[in-house]
C-alpha positions as a Markdown table, in Angstrom:
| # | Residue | x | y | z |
|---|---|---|---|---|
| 1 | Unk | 57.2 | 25.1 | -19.7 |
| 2 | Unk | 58.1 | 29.0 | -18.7 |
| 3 | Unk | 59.0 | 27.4 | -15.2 |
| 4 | Unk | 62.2 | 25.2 | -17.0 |
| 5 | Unk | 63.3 | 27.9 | -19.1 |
| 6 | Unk | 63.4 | 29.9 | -15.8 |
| 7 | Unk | 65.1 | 27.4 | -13.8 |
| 8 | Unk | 67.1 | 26.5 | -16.6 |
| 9 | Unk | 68.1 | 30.7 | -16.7 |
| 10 | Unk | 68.7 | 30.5 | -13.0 |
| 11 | Unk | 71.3 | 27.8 | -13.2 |
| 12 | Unk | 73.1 | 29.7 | -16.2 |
| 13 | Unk | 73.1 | 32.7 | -14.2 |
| 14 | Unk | 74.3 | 31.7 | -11.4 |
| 15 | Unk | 76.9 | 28.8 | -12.5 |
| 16 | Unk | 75.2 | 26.5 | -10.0 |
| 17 | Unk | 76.1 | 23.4 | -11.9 |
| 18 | Unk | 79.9 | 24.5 | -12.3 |
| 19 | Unk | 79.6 | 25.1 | -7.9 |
| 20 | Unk | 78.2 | 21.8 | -7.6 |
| 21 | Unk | 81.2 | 20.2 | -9.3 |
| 22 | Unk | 83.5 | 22.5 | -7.3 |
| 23 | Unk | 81.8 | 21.3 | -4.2 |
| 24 | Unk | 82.1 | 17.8 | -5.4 |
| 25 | Unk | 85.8 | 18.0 | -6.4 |
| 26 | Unk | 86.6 | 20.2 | -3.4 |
| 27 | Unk | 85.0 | 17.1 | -0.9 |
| 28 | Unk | 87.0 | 14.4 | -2.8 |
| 29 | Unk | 90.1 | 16.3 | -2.3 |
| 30 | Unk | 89.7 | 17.2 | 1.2 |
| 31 | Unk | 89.3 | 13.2 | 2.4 |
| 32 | Unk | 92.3 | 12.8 | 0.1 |
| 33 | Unk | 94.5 | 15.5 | 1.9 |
| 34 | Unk | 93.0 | 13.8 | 5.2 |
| 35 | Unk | 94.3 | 10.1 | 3.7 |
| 36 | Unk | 97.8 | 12.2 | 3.1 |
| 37 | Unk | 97.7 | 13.3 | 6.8 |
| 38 | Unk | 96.4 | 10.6 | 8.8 |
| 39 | Unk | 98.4 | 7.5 | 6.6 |
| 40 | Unk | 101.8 | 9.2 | 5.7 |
| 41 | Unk | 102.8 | 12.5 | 7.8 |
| 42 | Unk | 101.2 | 11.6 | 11.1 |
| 43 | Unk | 103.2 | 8.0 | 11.3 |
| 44 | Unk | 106.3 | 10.3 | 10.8 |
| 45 | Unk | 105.6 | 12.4 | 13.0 |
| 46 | Unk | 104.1 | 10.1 | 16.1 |
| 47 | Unk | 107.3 | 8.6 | 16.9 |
| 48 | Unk | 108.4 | 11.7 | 18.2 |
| 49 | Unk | 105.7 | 12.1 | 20.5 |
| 50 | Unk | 105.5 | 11.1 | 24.2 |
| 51 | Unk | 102.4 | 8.6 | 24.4 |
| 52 | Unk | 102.1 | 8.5 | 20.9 |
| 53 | Unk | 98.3 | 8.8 | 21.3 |
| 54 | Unk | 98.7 | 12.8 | 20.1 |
| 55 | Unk | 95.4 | 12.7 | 18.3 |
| 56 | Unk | 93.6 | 12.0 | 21.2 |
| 57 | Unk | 95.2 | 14.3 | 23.8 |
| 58 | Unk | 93.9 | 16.3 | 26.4 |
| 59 | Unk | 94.4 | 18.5 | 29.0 |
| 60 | Unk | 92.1 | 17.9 | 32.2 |
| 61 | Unk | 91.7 | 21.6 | 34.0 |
| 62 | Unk | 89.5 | 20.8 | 36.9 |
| 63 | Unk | 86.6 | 20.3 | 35.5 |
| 64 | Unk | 87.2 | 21.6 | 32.5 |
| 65 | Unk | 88.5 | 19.0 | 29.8 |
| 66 | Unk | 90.9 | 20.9 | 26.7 |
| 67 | Unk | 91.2 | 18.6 | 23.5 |
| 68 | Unk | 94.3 | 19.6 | 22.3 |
| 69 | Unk | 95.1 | 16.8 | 20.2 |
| 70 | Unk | 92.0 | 17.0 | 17.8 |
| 71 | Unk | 92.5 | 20.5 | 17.4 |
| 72 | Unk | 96.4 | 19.7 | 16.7 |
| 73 | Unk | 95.2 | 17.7 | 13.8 |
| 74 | Unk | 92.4 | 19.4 | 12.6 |
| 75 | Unk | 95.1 | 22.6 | 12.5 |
| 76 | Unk | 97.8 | 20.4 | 10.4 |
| 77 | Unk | 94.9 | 18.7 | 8.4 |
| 78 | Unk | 94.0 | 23.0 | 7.2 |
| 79 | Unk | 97.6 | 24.0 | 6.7 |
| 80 | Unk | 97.8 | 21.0 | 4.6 |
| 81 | Unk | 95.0 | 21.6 | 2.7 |
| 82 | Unk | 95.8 | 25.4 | 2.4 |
| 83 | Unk | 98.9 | 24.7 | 1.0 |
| 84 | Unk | 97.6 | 22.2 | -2.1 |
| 85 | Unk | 94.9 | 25.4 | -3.0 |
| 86 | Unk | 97.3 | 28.0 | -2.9 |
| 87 | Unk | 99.6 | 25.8 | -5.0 |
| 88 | Unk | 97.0 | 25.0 | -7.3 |
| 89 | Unk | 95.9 | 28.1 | -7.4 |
| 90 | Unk | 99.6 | 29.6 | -8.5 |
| 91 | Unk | 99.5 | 27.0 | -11.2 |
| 92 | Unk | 96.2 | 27.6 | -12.7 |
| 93 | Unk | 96.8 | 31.2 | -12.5 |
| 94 | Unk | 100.0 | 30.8 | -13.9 |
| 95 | Unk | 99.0 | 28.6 | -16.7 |
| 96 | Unk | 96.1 | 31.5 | -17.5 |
| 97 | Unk | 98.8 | 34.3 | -17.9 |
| 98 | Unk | 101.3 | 32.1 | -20.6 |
């Protein structure tokens, strides 16, 4: 029984279960900032683009192929997702100090 109390210790110590619903929460909000991206900002901005096929651009260098579209999105897809954390962090850090 010394082995549960330990382990039991450990997770208090350490907040692990409070992590593992961070990790959790922080997962189901990054597919929904990815939903937000691919299913309403991209179709704005698309239009706008030659070829339309952005996502999947590249640049062919020889031998050497550049994927510029998937690093296009994946860069939009952080900014995106930057933004949402610093504003949620400004409001739970606002709400603390009222």
């Amino acid at each position: 029984m010394k082995i549960f109390s330990e382990f039991k210790e450990f997770l208090n110590e350490y907040k692990v279960i409070g992590l593992a619903v961070a990790f959790v929460i922080g997962v189901a909000a990054t597919a929904l900032v990815k939903s937000i991206v691919d299913n309403i900002i991209m179709p704005l901005i698309t239009p706008w683009i030659p070829g339309g096929a952005w996502e999947t651009a590249t640049l062919t260098i020889g031998r050497v192929v550049i994927g510029w579209g998937p690093f296009l999105s994946a860069l939009i897809n952080f900014l995106i997702i930057a933004v949402v954390v610093f504003f949620i962090a400004k409001f739970m850090v606002g709400a603390e100090k009222k």
